[in-house]
N, C-alpha and C positions, 0 to 999 in steps of 0.2 A: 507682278510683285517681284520676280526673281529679276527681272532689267532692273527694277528700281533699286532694289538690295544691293547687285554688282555695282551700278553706279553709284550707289550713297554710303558705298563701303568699299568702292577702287579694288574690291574682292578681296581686300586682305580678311585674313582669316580670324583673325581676331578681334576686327570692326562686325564682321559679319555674323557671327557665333554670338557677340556680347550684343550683338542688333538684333538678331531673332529674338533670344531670351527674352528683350525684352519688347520686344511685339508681344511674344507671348504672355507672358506676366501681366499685362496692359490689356491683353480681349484684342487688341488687333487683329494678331492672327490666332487661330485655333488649329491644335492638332490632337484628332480624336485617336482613340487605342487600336484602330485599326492604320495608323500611320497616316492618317489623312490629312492632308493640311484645309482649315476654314479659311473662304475667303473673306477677306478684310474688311473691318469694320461689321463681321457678323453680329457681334455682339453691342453693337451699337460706341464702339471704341473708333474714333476717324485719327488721318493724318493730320499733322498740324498743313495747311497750307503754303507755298512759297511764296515770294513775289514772281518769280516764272511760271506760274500756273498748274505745276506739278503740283507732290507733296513731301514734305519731309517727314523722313525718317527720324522715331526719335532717339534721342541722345540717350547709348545706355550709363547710368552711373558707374559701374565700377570705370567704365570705361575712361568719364571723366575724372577719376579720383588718381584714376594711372598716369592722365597725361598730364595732373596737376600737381601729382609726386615729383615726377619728373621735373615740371618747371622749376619748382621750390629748390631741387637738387642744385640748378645752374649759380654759377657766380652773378653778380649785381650787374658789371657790364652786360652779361648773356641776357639777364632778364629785361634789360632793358631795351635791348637789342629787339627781343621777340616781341615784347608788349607792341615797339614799334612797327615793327612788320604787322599785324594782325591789323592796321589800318590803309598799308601799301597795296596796293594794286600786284595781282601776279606781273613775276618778273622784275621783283623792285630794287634798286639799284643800293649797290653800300652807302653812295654819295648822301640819297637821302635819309636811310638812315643816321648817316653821319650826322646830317645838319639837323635831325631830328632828336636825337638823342644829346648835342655836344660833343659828341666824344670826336677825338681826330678821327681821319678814313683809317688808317692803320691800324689801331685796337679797333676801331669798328668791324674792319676787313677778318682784323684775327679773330674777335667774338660769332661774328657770321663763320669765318671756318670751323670753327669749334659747333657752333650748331649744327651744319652737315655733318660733320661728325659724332654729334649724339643722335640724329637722326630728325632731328624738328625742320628741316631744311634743304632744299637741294638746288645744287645749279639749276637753273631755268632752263626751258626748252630753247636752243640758239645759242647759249652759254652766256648770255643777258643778263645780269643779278642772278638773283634766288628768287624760289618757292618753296612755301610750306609743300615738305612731304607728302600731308595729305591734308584736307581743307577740315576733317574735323580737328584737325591740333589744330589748327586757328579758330575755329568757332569757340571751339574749349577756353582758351587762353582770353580771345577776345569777351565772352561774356562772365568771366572770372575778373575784370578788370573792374568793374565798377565805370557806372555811369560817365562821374563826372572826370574820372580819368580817361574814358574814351572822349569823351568832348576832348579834352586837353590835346589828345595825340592827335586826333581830327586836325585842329588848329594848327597844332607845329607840323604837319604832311602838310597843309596848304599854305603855310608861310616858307618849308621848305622850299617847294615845287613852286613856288612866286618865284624863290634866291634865285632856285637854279634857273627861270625861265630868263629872271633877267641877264645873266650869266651869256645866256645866250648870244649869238650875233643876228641884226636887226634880220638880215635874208632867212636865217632859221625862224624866227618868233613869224615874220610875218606868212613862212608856208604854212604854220603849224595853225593859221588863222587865229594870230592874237593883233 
């Protein structure tokens, strides 16, 4: 349980504290008055399941209410900026954003700096686009969207990433196996 917690809380402290509490509050985990911790699921309380076969960890509320403060705080280009990312692939470039959202690369560029600078974001490992911070402020963000607005961003990420492939030159597209 403690690997699973570092990894579905990247150890911050604050994912991790708001993630116990509420294992506990849940029957997940149990800790009795002699400081014991129950293991999981004693009380008949499970993880939600992944698609990688693990389990997730659940989402504590306040937790989400913080990072959805936060969002509301942003200007309309930042929002929109983020909504699109939460369907990008780590590592995702301003360009698709750009072609995702309309907006030029340049306000895009500067909306994406401003989110590293609130912290929803950070240069990518390799210096490659962005990533989310940490992948619960995408989960948050993306399941706060509404359905048929994720359909939507779906759509415009694979007609972007069409633009751009066409974009390409024939010797790229055909190593890339198109």
């Amino acid at each position: 349980m403690a690997a699973r917690l570092h990894r579905g809380t990247d150890g911050h402290p604050l994912f991790l504290v708001e993630t116990l509490r509420t294992l506990l509050e849940t029957g997940v985990l149990t800790l009795d008055e002699q400081g014991v911790w129950g293991e999981p699921g004693e009380r008949g309380s499970t993880l939600e399941p992944t698609r990688q076969g693990g389990e997730r960890l659940p989402m504590p509320p306040n937790l989400q209410k913080a990072i959805l403060w936060r969002v509301r705080r942003l200007n309309e280009q930042q929002r929109r900026l983020i909504a699109a990312a939460t369907v990008a692939e780590r590592g995702f470039r301003p360009e698709l954003l750009s072609r995702m959202t309309g907006l030029a690369l340049d306000p895009a560029l500067d909306g994406l700096e401003a989110l590293v600078t609130r912290q929803f974001l950070r240069p990518a490992a390799g210096g490659s686009g962005f990533d989310f911070r940490h992948d619960v402020i995408r989960e948050v963000i993306y399941a706060d969207l509404g359905l048929e607005r994720r359909r939507a961003l779906h759509a415009r990420a694979a007609e972007a990433l069409e633009a751009m492939a066409e974009g390409l030159p024939e010797a790229l597209r055909e190593a890339a196996g198109e």
